[in-house]
Residue, then its C-alpha position, 0 to 999 in steps of 0.5 A: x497882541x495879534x493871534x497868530x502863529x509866525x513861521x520864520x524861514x531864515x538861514x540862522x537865527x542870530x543877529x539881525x534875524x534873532x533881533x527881529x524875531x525876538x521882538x516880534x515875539x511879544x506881539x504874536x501867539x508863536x513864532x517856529x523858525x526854520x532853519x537848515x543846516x548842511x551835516x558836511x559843515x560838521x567834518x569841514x576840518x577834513x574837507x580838502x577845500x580853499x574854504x574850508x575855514x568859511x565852512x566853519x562858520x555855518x555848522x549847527x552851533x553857529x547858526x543859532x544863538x539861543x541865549x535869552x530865546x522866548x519861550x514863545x519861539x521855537x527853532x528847528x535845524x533841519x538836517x539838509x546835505x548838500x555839495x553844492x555852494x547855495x548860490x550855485x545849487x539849482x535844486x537847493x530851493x525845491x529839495x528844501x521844499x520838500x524837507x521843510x514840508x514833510x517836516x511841518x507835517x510830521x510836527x504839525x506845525x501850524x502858521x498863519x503867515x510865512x515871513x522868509x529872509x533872502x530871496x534864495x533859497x529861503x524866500x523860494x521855499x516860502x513861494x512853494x508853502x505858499x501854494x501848498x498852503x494858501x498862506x500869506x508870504x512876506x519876504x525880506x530881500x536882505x541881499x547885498x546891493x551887488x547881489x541883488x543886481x546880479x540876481x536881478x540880471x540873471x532873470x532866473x525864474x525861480x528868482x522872478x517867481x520869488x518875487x512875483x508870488x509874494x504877497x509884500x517885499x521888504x527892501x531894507x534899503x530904499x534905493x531899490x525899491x523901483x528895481x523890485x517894483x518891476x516885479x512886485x508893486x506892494x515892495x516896501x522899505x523897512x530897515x534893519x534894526x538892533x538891539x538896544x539892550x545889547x548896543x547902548x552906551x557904556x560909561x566906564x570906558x576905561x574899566x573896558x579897555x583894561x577888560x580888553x588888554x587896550x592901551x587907555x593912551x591910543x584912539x581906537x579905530x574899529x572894523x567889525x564884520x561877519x566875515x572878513x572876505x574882499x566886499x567888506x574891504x579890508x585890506x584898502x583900510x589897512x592901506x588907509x591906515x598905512x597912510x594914516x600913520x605917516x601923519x600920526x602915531x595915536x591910534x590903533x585900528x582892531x578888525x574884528x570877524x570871522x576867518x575864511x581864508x581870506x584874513x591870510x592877505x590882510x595879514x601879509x599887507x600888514x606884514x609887508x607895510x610894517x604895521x604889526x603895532x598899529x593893526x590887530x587882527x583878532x577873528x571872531x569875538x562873541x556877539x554880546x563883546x562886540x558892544x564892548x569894542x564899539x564903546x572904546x571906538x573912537x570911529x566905527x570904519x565900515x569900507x565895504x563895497x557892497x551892502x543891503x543895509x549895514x546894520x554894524x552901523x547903527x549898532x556902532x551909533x547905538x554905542x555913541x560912536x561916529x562912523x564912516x563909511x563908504x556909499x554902498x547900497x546901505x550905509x549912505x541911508x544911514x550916515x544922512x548927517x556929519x553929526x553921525x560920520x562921514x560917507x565917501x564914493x571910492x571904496x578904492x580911495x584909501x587916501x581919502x579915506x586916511x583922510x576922513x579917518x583923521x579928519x573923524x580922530x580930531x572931530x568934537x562928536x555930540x554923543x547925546x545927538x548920536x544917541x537920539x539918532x540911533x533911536x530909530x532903528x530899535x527893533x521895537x520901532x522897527x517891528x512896529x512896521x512889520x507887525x502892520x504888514x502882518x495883521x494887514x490883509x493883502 
């Protein structure tokens, strides 16, 4: 047990964030997590916006998943307003500063260390604790691999400043690792991880699909995402799929994620290639059901252009199902074998992807080595090396 109190600042406490948090708990005093949240979300519904729907996805009930919390962590939403986006807004980063501050101070809250995630604007907070303070920042750099580029090209100083001033960075990829050492030599790469209590085999596969109205007769194709936006690369799945079907009839694909807006052009491709009985769109599922998707999967297909590290993957290899993937930043880190699924180069190339789609249907997969895989990415083995870093002096 180390004794020491954890300040987290994140922007939500659910998925990987909570993952992480909540296994750290058992091994630290406390952990206070600080999250901001934009009141404007709240009334997004009467917000004349292209996006409106994307605004839903941030109000306060979504930003933080409180089942099973430990008692050990305490989450605090903090009230900030704003109009514009995060990555647009120069002074986000400095006025959350100042809230955050006069927050702790009215709370009394007392840390040892700042862990943030994401370089803007919750690593930049944690820069500007930091000197106030005099305390220990360890920042995860969670962007996605396009992300990161166009922040690294930007040469924003506040970025740079970010990066410089924190004590260690955590990369959840290794390929850019070099890129951050230009600026900060203590960059390690730690990956994601997941849950083993949530994502773990289920055997009564057929009791599953009967609970999820699936046909017991077809072989399930799955995409899940937290949002269904271009980089996560639908619409060349369903392209996939169309070309998939010409060959055979057996399977049904199923894209899970939350809308924004942009679900409105997979449905009109769906439409126009006539594939209402072998494509559903389903939106948002609640995270303790995703488990229950991934173990009727037969693939897990995950075509995105750009990632960090892409922790559906290994939550997907938790569950025993093979995944396929494009080389995207994250995933290639991943899928190291065709015992785990296959990686392919184009995220434009939907033959190929048909291809290893069908390739992947017919495919005898070893379960049992799958699941021995996917061990290594369990928060338990996971925090173990974040848990070094905060009992390291630097």
């Amino acid at each position: 047990m180390l004794k020491k109190r954890i300040l987290v600042i994140a922007p939500h406490y659910n998925s990987f964030v909570k993952g992480q948090v909540d296994e750290i708990s058992k091994s630290v005093e406390h952990i206070d997590l600080l999250i901001k949240y934009n009141p404007l979300t709240e009334i997004s519904n009467y917000i004349p916006h292209k996006n409106s729907k994307h605004f839903q996805n941030f109000r306060k009930k979504n930003l933080a998943t409180f089942k099973d919390k430990p008692s050990n962590v305490s989450v605090h939403l903090i009230p900030t307003v704003y109009f514009k986006p995060d990555g647009k807004n120069k002074k986000l980063g400095d006025m959350l500063f100042k809230k955050f501050d006069k927050y702790i101070q009215k709370n009394n809250l007392n840390f040892d260390l700042i862990h943030a995630h994401f370089t803007w604007p919750y690593g930049y907070v944690a820069m500007k604790l930091k000197e106030k303070y005099n305390k220990k920042v360890i920042l995860t750099v969670h962007e996605n691999r396009n992300w990161l580029i166009k922040e690294y090209e930007s040469k924003n100083k506040k970025f740079i400043t970010t990066w410089k001033n924190s004590d260690v960075i955590i990369r959840v990829n290794k390929k850019d690792i070099p890129l951050l050492k230009r600026y900060n030599e203590n960059t390690v790469n730690i990956p994601n991880g997941y849950d083993e209590i949530i994502f773990k085999k289920i055997e009564n596969i057929d009791k599953i699909k009967e609970d999820l109205n699936i046909p017991k007769n077809k072989k399930i194709i799955l995409n899940v995402a937290n949002y269904v936006i271009p980089h996560k690369n639908q619409l060349n799945l369903v392209k996939a799929v169309y070309e998939l079907q010409k060959k055979r009839k057996d399977f049904i694909l199923y894209l899970i994620g939350n809308y924004t807006g942009d679900e409105k052009k997979i449905i009109n491709l769906i439409d126009e290639l006539n594939l209402k009985d072998v494509v559903k769109v389903l939106g948002p599922k609640p995270h303790d059901e995703i488990p229950l998707w991934m173990n009727v999967a037969d693939l897990f297909v995950f075509p995105s252009y750009s990632e960090s590290f892409g922790v559906v993957n290994i939550e997907a290899l938790a569950c025993a199902t093979p995944v396929i993937s494009t080389i995207n930043g994250g995933s290639e880190e991943i899928i190291t074998s065709e015992e785990y699924g296959f990686i392919y180069t184009n995220p434009e190339d939907y033959e190929k992807l048909a291809e290893l789609i069908d390739k992947g249907l017919n495919k005898k997969w070893d379960s049992a080595k799958i699941l021995e895989y996917s061990k290594e990415f369990t928060w338990e083995n996971i925090s173990e090396e974040i848990l070094n870093l905060y009992s390291t002096d630097i």
